[in-house]
C-alpha positions in Angstrom: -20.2 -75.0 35.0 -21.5 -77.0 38.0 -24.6 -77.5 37.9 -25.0 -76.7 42.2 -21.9 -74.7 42.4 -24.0 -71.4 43.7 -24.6 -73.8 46.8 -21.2 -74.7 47.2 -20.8 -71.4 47.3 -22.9 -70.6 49.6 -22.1 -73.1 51.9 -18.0 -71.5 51.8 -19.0 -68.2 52.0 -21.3 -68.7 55.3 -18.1 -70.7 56.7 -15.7 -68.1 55.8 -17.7 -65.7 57.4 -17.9 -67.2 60.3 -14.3 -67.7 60.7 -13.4 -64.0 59.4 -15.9 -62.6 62.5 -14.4 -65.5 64.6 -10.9 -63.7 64.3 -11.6 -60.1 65.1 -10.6 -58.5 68.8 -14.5 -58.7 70.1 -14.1 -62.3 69.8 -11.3 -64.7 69.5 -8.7 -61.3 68.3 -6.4 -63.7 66.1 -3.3 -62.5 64.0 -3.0 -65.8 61.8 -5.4 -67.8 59.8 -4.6 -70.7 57.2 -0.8 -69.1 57.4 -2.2 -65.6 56.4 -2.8 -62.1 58.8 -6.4 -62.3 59.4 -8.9 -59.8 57.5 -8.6 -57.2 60.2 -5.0 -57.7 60.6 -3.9 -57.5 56.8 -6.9 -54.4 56.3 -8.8 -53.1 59.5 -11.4 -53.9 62.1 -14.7 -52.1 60.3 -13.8 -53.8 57.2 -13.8 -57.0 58.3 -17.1 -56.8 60.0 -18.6 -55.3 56.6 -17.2 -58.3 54.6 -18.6 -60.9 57.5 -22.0 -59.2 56.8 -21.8 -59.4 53.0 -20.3 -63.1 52.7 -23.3 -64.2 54.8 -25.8 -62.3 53.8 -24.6 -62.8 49.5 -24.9 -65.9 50.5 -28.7 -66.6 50.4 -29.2 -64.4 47.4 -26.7 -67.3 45.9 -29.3 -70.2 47.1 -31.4 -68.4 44.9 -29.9 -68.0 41.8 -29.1 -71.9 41.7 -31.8 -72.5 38.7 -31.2 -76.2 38.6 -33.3 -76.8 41.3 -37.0 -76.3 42.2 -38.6 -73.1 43.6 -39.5 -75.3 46.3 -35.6 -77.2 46.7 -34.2 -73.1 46.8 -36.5 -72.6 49.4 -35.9 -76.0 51.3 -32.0 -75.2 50.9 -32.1 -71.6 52.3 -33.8 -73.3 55.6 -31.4 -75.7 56.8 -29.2 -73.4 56.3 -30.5 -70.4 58.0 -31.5 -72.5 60.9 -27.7 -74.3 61.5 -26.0 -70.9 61.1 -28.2 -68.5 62.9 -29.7 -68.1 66.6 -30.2 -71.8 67.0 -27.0 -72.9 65.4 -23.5 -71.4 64.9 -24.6 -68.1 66.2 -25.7 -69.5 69.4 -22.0 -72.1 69.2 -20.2 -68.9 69.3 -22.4 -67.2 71.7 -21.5 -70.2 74.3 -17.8 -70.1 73.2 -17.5 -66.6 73.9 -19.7 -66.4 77.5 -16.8 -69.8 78.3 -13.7 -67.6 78.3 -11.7 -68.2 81.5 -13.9 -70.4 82.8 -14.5 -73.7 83.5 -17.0 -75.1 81.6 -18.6 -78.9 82.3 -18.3 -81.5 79.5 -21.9 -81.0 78.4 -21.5 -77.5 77.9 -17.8 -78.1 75.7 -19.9 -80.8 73.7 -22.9 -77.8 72.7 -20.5 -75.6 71.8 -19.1 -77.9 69.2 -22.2 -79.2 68.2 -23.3 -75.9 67.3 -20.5 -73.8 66.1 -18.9 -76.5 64.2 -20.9 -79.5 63.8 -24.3 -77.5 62.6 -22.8 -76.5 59.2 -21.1 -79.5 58.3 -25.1 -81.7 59.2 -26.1 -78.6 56.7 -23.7 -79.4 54.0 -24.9 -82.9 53.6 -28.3 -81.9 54.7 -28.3 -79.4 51.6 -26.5 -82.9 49.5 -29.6 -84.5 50.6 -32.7 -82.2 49.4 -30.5 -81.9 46.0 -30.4 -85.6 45.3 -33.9 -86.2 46.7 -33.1 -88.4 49.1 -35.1 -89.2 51.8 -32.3 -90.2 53.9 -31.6 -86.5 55.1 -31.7 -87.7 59.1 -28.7 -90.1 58.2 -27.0 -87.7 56.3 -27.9 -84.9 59.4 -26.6 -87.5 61.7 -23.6 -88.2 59.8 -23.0 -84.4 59.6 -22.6 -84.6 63.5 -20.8 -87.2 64.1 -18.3 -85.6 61.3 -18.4 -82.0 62.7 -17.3 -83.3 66.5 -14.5 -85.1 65.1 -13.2 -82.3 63.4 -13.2 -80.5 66.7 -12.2 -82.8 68.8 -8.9 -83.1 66.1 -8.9 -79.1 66.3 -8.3 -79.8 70.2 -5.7 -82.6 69.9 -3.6 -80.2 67.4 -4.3 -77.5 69.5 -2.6 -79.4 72.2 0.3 -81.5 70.0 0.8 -78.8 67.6 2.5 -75.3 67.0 1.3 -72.0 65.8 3.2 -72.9 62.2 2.0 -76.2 61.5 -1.7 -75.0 62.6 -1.5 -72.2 60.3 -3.5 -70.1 62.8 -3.5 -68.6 66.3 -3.2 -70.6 69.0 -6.3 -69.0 70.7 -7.4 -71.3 73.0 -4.4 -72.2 74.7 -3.7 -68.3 75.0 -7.6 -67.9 76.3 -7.5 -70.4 78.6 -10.9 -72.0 76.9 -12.4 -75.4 77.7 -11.2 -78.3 75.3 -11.8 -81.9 75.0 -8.1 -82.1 76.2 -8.3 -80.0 78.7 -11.7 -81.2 80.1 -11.1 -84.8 79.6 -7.7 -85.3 79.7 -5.6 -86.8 76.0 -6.8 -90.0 76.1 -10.8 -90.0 77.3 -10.2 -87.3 74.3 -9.0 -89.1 71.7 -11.6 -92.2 72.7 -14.1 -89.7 72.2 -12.5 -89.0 68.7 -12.8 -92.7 67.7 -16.7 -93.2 69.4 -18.0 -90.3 66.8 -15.7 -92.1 64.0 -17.5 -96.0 64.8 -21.1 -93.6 64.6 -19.9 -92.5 61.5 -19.2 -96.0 60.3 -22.6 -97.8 61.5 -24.6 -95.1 60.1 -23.4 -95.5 56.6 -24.3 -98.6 56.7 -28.1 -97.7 56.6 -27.7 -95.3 53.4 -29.0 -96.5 50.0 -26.2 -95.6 48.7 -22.0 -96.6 47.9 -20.6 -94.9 51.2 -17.2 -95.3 50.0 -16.2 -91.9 48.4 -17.7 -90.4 51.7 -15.4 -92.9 53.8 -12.3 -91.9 51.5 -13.4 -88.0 52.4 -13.2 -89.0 56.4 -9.9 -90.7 55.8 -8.3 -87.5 54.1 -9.6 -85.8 57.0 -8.8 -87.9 59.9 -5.2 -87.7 58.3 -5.1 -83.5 58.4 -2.4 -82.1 60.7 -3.7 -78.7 60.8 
């Protein structure tokens, strides 16, 4: 077995949470997600709140049962990530999302939206990476964890706006909600230079690791190349 896989773990079950909350009819009220009915679609409404609550909350009890690491490395690891999922990170992401529905929103406002419901627990992934391998490059790999987080939602926005319902695999909720998107704030091309500005951060900030960035490059090929 892994030696870290009860953080990995962790780390998937707050996400798939947070996307199994995202669908239900108080929020986003999707039907589809990775080609599948959503949780409260394919069972019910109360049980998909119930497994929301027990995905996140089984998830710091597995933080603690990683015994590879330190007392003190547990503890460090259960931080960053309560911090970029709760009031100051996802949470508040979603919180902004939500408030955003049928209104316009200004470009700042779009940009702390995905900073916080997407890009916080992708900077906590590698954050998490970073306390496990005791590096003390965790700000790179925080920044890094930005940089990757906007691009995967400023890609979410471009197949939002190129792409149909089957080759997303999920609901086409924004379009339908009429909520802000780099596309439809900025307009396809300022959106797409936006995509490649957080992609040339990416690039120079590798570049001050101690370590072989190149697996991690190969990793933001595979997912510059996603079409869904």
């Amino acid at each position: 077995e892994e030696p870290y896989f009860d953080v990995a773990l962790a780390l998937e079950k707050v996400h798939t949470y947070s996307l199994v909350h995202d669908d239900l009819p108080a929020m986003d009220d999707d039907d589809l997600r990775r080609n599948q009915p959503t949780v409260h679609k394919q069972f019910n409404e109360w049980l998909a709140i119930l497994a929301g609550d027990a995905l996140l909350t089984d998830a710091f009890y597995d933080l603690t049962q990683c015994v590879a690491l330190s007392g003190e490395k547990r503890a460090q690891l259960i931080a960053i990530l309560a911090l970029k999922a709760g009031s100051k990170g996802m949470v508040l992401g979603q919180t902004y999302d939500m408030a955003g529905e049928h209104q316009e929103a200004s470009f700042e406002t779009l940009k702390t939206i995905h900073q916080h419901k997407t890009a916080n627990l992708i900077e906590a992934s590698l954050m998490m990476g970073a306390v496990i391998a005791a590096t003390k490059e965790q700000a790179h790999w925080e920044t890094i964890g930005h940089h990757l987080g906007m691009i995967f939602q400023i890609q979410d926005d471009l197949l939002e706006h190129t792409s149909d319902e089957a080759t997303l695999g999920k609901s086409k909720t924004d379009t339908r909600k009429q909520k802000q998107t780099y596309v439809s704030v900025l307009g396809l091309e300022p959106a797409q230079e936006a995509l490649r500005e957080h992609i040339l951060s990416i690039h120079e900030t590798v570049k001050k690791l101690s370590v072989d960035p190149t697996p991690f490059l190969q990793l933001l090929d595979d997912i510059l190349a996603r079409t869904h």
